[in-house]
C-alpha positions as CSV (number, residue, x, y, z in Angstrom):
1,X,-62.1,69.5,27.7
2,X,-63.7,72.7,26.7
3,X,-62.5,76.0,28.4
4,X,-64.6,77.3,31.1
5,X,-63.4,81.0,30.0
6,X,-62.7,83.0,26.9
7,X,-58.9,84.3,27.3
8,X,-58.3,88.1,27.9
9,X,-55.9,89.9,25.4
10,X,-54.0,92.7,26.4
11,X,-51.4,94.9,23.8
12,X,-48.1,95.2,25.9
13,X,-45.9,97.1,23.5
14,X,-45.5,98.0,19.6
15,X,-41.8,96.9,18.6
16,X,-40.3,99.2,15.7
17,X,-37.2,99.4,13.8
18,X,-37.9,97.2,10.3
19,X,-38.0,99.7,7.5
20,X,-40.2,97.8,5.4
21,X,-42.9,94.9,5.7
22,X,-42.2,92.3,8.7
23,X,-42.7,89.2,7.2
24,X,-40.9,86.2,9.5
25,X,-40.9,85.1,13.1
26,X,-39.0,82.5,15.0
27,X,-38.1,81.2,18.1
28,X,-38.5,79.1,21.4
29,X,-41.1,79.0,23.1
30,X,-39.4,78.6,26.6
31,X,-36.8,81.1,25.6
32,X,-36.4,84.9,26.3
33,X,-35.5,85.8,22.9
34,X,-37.3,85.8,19.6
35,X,-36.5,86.6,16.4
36,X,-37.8,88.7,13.2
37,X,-37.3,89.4,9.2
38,X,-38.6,91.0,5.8
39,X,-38.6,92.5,3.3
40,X,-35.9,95.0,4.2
41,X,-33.5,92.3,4.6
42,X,-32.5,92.9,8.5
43,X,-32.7,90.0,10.8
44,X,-33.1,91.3,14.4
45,X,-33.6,89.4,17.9
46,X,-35.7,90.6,20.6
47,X,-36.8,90.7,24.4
48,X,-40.3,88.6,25.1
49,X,-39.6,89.7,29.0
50,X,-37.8,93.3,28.4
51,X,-40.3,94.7,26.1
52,X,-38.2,98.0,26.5
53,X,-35.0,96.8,25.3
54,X,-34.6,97.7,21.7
55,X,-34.3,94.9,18.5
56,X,-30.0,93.7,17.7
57,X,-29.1,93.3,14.2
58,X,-28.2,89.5,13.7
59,X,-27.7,89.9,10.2
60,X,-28.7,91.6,6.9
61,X,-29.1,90.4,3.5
62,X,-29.9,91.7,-0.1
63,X,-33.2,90.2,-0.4
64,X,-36.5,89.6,1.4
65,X,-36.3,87.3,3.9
66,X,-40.1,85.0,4.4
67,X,-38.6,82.4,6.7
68,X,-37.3,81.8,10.1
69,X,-35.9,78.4,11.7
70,X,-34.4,79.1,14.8
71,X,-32.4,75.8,16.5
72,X,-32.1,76.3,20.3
73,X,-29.9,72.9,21.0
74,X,-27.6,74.1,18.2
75,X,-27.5,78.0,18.9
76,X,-28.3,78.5,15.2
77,X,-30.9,80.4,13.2
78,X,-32.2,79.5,9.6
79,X,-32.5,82.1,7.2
80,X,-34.4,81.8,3.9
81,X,-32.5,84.3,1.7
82,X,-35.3,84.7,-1.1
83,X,-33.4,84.1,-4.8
84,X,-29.8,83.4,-3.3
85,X,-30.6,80.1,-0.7
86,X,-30.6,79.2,2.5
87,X,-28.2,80.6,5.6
88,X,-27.2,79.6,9.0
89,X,-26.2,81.9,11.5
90,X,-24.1,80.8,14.2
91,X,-25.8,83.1,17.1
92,X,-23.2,83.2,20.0
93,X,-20.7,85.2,17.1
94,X,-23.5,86.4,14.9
95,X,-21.4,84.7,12.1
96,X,-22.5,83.1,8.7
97,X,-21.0,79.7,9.1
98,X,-23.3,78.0,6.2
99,X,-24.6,79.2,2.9
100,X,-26.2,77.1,0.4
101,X,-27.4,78.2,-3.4
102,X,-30.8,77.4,-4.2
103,X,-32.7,77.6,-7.3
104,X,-33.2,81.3,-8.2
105,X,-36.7,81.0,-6.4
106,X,-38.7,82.5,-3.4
107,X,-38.0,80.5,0.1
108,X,-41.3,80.3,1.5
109,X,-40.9,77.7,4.6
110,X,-38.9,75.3,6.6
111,X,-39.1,72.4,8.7
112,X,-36.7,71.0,10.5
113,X,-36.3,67.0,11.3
114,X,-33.4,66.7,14.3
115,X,-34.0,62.2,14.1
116,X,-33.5,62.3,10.4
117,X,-30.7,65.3,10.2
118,X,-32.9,67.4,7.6
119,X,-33.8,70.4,6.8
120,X,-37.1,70.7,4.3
121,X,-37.3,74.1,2.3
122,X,-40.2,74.9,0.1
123,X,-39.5,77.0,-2.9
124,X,-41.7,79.3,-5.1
125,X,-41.0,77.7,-8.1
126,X,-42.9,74.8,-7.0
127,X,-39.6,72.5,-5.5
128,X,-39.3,70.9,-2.4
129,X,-35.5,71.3,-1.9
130,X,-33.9,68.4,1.4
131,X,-30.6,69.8,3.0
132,X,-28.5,67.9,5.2
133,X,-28.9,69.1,8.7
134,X,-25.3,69.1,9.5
135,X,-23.5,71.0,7.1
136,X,-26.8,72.3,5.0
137,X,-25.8,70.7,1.9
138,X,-27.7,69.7,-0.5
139,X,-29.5,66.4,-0.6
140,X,-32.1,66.4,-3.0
141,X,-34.2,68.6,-5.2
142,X,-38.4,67.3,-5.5
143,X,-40.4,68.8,-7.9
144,X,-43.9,68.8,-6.9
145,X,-45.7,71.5,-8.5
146,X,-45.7,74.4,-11.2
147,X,-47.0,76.2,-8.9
148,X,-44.8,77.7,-5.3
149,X,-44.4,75.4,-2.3
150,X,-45.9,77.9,0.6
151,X,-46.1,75.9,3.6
152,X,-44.6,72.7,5.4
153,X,-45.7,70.9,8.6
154,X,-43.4,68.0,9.9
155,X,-45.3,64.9,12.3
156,X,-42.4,63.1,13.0
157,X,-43.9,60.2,14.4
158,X,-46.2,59.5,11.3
159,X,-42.3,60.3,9.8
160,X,-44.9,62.6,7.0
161,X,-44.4,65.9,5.5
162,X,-47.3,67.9,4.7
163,X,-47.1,70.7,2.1
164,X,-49.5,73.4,0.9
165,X,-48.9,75.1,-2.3
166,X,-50.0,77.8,-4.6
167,X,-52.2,75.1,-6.2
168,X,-54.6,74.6,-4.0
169,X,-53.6,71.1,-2.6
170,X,-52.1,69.5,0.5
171,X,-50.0,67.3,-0.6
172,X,-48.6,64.6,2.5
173,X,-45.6,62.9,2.1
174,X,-43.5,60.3,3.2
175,X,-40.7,62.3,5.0
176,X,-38.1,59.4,3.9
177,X,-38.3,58.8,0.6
178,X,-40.2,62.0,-0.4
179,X,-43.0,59.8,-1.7
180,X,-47.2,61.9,-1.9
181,X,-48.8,59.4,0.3
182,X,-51.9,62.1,0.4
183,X,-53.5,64.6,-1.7
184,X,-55.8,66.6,0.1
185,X,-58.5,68.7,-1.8
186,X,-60.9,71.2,-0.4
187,X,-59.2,75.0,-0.6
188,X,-59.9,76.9,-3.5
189,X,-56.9,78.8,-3.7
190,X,-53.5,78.5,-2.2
191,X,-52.9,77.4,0.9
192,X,-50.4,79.5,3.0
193,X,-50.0,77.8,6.7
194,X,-50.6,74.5,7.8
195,X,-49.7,72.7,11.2
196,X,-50.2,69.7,13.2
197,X,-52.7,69.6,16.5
198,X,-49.6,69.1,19.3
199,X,-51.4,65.3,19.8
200,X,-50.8,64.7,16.3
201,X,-54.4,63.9,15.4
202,X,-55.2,66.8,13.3
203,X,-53.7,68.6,10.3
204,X,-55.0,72.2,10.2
205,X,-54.2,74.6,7.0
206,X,-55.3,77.8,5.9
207,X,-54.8,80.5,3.2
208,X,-56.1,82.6,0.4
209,X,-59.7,81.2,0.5
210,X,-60.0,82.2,4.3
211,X,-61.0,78.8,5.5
212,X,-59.5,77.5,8.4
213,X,-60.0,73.1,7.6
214,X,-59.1,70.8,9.9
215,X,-58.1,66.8,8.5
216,X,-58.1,63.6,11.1
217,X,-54.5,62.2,10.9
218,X,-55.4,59.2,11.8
219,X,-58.1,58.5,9.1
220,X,-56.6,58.8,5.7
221,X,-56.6,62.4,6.1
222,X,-60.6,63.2,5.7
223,X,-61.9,66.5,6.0
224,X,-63.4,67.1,9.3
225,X,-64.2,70.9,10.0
226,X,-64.2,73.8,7.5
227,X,-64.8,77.1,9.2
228,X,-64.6,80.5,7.0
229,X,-62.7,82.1,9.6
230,X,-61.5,85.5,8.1
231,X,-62.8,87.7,5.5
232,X,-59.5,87.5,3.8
233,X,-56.2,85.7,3.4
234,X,-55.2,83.5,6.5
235,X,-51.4,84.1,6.5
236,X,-50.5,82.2,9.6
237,X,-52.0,79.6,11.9
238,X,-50.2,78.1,15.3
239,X,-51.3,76.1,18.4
240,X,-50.5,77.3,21.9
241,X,-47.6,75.7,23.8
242,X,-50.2,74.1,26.0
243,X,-52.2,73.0,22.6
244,X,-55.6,74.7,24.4
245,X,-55.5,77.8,21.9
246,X,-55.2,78.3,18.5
247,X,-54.3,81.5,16.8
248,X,-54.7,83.1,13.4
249,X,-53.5,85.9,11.7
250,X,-55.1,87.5,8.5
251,X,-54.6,90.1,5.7
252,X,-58.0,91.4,7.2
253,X,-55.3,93.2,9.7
254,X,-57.1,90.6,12.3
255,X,-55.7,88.3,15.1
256,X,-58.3,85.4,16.0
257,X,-58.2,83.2,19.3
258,X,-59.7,79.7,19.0
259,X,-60.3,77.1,21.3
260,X,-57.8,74.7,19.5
261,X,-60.8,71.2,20.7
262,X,-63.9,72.7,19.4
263,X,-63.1,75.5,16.7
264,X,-65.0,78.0,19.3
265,X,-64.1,81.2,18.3
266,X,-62.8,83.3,21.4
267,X,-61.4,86.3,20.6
268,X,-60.9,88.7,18.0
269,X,-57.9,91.0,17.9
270,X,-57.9,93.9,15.6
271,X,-57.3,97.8,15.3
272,X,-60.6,99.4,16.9
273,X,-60.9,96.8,19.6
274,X,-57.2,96.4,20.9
275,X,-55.4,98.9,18.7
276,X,-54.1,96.2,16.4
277,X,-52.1,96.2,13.4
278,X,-53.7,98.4,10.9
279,X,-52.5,96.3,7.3
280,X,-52.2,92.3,6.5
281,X,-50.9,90.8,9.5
282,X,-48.5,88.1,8.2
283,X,-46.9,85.9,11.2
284,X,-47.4,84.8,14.3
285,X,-44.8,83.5,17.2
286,X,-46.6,82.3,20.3
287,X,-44.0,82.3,24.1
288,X,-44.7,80.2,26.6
289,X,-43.0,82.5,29.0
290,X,-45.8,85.2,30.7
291,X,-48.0,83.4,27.5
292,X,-47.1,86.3,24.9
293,X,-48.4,86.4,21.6
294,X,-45.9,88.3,18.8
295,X,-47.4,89.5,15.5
296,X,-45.8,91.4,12.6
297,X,-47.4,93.2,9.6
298,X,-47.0,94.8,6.8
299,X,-47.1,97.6,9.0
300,X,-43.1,97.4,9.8
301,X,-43.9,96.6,13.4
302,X,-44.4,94.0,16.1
303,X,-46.5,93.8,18.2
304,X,-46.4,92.0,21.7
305,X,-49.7,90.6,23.4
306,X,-50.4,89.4,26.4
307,X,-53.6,87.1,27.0
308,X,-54.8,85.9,30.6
């Protein structure tokens, strides 16, 4: 059902304390906390309700850091430590209490399967490395590409991974045995963000060519929509808890508001109307609590915004 109103967008508060480019965000969307990396190499957590309370350090590493994965019903956060592997931070100690080597390769993404105990991890050397989800070894390495793994989206009723790469291609697979079910073409460069519709009947991806493309699940994967929805790089796309909205976040130092049905844009977020982010915005986390939107940039900050 289309929305009767276009959502308002209001900035509540510009977080600081990364010294370099913001790059990650993770989190729960019923949860108080949230949490952010990049290229500095400082994980910190934050307050969605006490916008005054400074960032805490959870942890700091050598290199930049692109991915998040935070598990609520294990108290644990995932960190993608780019050219060393992948880390698991026990949160109530703010303890390492996993560390697994990787190939000597960017970490771009996770997605996390709790029904088939696994941890996906896409790689910029074109590998699609598995991990065991209860002591994050290693399972199995996938090479799908000579070109960087740079997104993942898990349906875990379909049991299908979807993957965008460097290459231009979505490739779907069977989440099991790791099998391309899919190839989906249509970008024209890489493809940075993809994620499933919260009814599981669309897979929507994004990136360098600034199209936002929408694919039916349910019919072989066809192309349905292609909108060019930024003038540059779409870094990061992600549906609303409720599913109604759909946000994006650009290197045109642009948030966009969509209505997730109909692809109607509603809202453009930027420097001179809102007093947005003035480089690439790069991430997005979306809290259901008070329905705050979090961005990071390039910028070193966060910024918090509220939409009614």
């Amino acid at each position: 059902m289309p929305l009767l109103s276009r959502p308002q967008v209001q900035k509540l508060a510009t977080l600081s304390g990364h010294r370099d480019c913001v790059y990650a965000l993770a989190g729960s969307a019923d949860e108080d906390r949230f949490f952010s990396a990049g290229a500095d190499g400082m994980v910190a957590v934050w307050s969605i309700d006490d916008l005054s309370r400074d960032g805490e350090l959870v942890a700091r590493v050598e290199n930049s850091v692109y991915a998040l994965r935070y598990l609520p019903e294990r108290e644990m956060l995932i960190l993608g430590h780019n050219f060393q592997g992948v880390q698991a931070i026990a949160l109530a100690e703010r303890k390492l209490v996993h560390s697994t080597a990787l190939p000597p390769a960017a970490i771009f993404d996770f997605a996390y399967s709790a029904p088939r105990q696994r941890l996906y991890v896409a790689l910029g050397n074109g590998v699609l490395a598995v991990l065991r989800a209860a002591d994050f070894s290693l399972e199995k390495l996938v090479r799908l590409s000579d070109k960087s793994l740079r997104c993942l989206a898990l349906h875990e009723e379909r049991g299908e991974l979807a993957i965008g790469g460097s290459d231009a291609l979505v490739r779907v697979l069977d989440a099991d045995s790791l099998a391309v079910k899919y190839t989906l073409t249509g970008h024209s460069n890489s493809v940075f963000t993809a994620a499933y519709s919260p009814d599981g009947q669309q897979l929507l991806t994004a990136g360098r060519d600034a199209h936002l493309r929408t694919w039916a699940v349910g019919d072989n994967y066809a192309e349905v929509r292609s909108i060019v929805a930024h003038m540059f790089t779409i870094n990061h796309l992600l549906f609303s808890p409720d599913g109604l909205l759909l946000a994006t976040c650009s290197m045109d130092k642009s948030i966009k508001v969509w209505e997730a049905e109909t692809g109607r844009l509603l809202r453009v977020v930027d420097k001179a109307r809102h007093a947005g982010h003035g480089t690439s915005v790069n991430k997005l986390f979306w809290s259901g609590r008070q329905n705050r939107v979090v961005s990071c940039s390039d910028d070193r900050s966060l910024v918090v915004w509220g939409l009614s």
